[in-house]
Each structure stands twice: as C-alpha cells, then as structure tokens.
C-alpha positions as YAML, in Angstrom:
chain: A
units: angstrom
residues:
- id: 1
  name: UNK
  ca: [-30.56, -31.00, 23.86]
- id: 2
  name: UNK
  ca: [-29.61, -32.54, 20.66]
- id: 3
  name: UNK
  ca: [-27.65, -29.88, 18.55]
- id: 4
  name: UNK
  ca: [-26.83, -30.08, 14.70]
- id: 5
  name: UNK
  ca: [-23.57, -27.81, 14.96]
- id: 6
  name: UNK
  ca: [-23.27, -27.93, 11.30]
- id: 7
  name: UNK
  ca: [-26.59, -26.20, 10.76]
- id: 8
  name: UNK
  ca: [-25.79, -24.18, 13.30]
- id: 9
  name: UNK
  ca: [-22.47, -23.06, 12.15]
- id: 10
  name: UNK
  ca: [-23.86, -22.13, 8.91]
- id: 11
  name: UNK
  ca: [-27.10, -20.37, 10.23]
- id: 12
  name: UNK
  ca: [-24.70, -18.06, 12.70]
- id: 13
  name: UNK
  ca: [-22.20, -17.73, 9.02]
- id: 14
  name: UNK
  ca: [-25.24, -16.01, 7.51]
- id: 15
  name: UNK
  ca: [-26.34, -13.83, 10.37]
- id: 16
  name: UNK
  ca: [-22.93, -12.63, 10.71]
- id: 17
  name: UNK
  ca: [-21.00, -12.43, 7.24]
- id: 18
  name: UNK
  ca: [-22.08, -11.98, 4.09]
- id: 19
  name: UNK
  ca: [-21.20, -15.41, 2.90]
- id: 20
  name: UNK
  ca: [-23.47, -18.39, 2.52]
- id: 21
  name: UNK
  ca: [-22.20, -21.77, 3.58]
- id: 22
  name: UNK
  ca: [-21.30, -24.94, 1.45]
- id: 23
  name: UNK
  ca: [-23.80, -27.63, 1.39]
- id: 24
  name: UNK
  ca: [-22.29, -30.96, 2.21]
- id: 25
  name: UNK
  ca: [-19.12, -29.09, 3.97]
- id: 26
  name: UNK
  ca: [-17.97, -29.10, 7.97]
- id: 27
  name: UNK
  ca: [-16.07, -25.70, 8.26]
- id: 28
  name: UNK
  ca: [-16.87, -26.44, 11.90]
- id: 29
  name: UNK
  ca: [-14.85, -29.21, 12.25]
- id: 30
  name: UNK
  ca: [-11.71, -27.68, 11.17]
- id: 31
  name: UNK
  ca: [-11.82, -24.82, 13.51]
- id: 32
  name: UNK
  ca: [-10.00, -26.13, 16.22]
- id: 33
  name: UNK
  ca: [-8.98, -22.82, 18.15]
- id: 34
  name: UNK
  ca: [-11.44, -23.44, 21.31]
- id: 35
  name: UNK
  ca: [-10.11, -26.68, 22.05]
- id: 36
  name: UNK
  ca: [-6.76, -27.11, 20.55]
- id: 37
  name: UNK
  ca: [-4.44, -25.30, 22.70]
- id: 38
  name: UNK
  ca: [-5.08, -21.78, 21.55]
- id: 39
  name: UNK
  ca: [-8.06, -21.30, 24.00]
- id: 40
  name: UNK
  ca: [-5.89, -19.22, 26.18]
- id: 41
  name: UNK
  ca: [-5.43, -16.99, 23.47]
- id: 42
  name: UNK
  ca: [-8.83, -16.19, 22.77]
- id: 43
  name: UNK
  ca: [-8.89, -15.53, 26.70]
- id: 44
  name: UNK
  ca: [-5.43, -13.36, 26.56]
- id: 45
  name: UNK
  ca: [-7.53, -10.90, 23.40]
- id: 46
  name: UNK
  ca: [-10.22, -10.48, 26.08]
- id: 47
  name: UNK
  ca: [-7.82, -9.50, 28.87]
- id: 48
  name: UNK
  ca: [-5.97, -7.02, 26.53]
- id: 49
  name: UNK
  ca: [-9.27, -5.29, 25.97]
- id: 50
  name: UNK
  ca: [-9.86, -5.34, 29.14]
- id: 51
  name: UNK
  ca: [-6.82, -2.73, 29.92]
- id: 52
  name: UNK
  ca: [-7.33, -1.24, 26.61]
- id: 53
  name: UNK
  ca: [-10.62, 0.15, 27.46]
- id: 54
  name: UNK
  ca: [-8.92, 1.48, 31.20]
- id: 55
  name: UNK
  ca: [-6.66, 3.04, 29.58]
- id: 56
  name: UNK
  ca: [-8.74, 4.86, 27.02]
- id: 57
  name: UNK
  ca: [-10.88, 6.04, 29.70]
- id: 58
  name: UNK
  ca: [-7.63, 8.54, 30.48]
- id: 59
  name: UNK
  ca: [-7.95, 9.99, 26.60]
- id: 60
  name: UNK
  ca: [-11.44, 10.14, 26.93]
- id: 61
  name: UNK
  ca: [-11.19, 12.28, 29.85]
- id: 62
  name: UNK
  ca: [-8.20, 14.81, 28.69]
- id: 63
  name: UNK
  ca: [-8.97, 14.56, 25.33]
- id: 64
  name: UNK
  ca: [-8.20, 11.71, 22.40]
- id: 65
  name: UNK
  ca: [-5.46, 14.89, 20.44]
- id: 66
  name: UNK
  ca: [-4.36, 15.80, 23.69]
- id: 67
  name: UNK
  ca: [-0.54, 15.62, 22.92]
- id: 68
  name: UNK
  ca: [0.27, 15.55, 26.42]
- id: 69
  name: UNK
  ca: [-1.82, 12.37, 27.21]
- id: 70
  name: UNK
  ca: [-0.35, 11.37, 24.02]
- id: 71
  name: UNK
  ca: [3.20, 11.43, 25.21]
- id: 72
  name: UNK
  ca: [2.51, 9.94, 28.82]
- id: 73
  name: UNK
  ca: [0.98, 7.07, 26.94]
- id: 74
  name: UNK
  ca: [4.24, 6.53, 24.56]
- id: 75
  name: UNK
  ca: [6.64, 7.25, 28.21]
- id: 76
  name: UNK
  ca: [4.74, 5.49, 30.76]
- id: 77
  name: UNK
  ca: [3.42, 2.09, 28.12]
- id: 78
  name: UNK
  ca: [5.33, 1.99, 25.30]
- id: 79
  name: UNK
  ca: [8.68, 2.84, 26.13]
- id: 80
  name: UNK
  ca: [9.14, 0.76, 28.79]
- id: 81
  name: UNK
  ca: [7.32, -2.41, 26.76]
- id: 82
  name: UNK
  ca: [8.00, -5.91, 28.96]
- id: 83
  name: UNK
  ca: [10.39, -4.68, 30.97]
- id: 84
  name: UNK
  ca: [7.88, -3.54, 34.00]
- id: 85
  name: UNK
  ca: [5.08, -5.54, 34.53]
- id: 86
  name: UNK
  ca: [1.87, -4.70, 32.76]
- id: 87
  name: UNK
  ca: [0.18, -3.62, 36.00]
- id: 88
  name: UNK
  ca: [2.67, -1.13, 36.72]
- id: 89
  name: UNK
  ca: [2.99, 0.06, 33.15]
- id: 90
  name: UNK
  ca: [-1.21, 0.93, 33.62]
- id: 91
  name: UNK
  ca: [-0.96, 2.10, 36.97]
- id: 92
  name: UNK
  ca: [1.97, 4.78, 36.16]
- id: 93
  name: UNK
  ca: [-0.53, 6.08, 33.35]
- id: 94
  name: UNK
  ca: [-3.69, 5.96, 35.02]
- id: 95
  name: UNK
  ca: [-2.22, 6.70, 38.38]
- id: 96
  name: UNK
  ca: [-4.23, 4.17, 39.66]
- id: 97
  name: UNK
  ca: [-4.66, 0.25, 39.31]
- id: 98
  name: UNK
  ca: [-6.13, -0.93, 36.38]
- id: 99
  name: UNK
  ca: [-10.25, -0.93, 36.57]
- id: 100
  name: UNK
  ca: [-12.25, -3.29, 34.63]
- id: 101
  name: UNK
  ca: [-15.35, -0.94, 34.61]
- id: 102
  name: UNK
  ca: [-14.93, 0.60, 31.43]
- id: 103
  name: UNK
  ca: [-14.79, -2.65, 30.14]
- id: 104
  name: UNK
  ca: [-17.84, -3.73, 31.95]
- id: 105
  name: UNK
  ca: [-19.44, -0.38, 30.48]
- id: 106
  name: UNK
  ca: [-18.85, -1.55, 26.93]
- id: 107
  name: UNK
  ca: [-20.37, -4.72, 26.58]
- id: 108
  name: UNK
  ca: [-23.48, -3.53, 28.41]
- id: 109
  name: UNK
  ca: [-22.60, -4.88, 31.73]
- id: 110
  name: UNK
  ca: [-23.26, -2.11, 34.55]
- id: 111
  name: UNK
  ca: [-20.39, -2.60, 37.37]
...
C-alpha cells in the first residue's frame, strides 16, 4: 500500500500528545531509534517489563506495604544487582522461574 509516513506521523502526534505538528517539517525522519542500532533497546524496555510485572505479582499477592515482601525484594534483587544472573535474582524472590503471564495479563493478552 502506498503510505505517506509524514501524514501519518503527524495524525498519530495528535491522537497521542497534545501537540500539533509543523507543516512542511519531517520529525519522522530524524527519529532513527528503530533502525539505527538502538532497536535492541526498545526490545530490552519490553523484556524488563516483562519481569517487572512477575515480580509485582508477589506484592500483589502479600500486599504492596508489606515490609516483609519489601525487604526480600531489596535482599533477594537489589542487593545482589549483576552479580547473579537475572533469572536467579527472580527465581530466589518468586521462588519460582520467572512467568510471562502477568505480562500477558496486562496488555490484554490471555495466556
């Protein structure tokens, strides 16, 4: 199909901000982050929600001020930081592997 990506650009800019584009501008040209090498960070932001919403499902469960949750979070993730490997760092506070249906459940997908 033949695609104007400016006019597209600026019709999704309006939907989803509150700003109006610039006639006779190509703010779509300059925004280089899907194909100029930081594609695998957009990827890495949807992996770290990905674990963020497993591990949430633990406060959610024992409570979001439970200080005791609280604490294994800080001893089991943030204490040991990159020296265990991520997987083990969820799995020692979830006491289990990490799950990607809480995930799932947040965007709408049903696992």
């Amino acid at each position: 199909p033949n695609i104007n990506v400016n006019s597209t650009w600026f019709d999704l800019q309006k939907k989803m901000t509150p700003f109006s584009g610039i006639p006779g501008t190509y703010p779509e040209a300059g925004f280089d982050h899907l194909m100029g090498g930081y594609d695998a960070g957009y990827y890495g932001y949807l992996w770290s929600r990905v674990y963020a919403q497993d591990i949430f499902t633990r406060f959610q469960r024992e409570g979001l001020l439970n200080p005791t949750v609280g604490m294994a979070y800080r001893k089991d993730i943030l204490e040991p930081g990159a020296s265990v490997e991520p997987d083990v760092l969820v799995q020692n506070f979830l006491g289990r592997p990490m799950n990607p249906d809480a995930f799932y459940q947040d965007i709408g997908i049903s696992p």
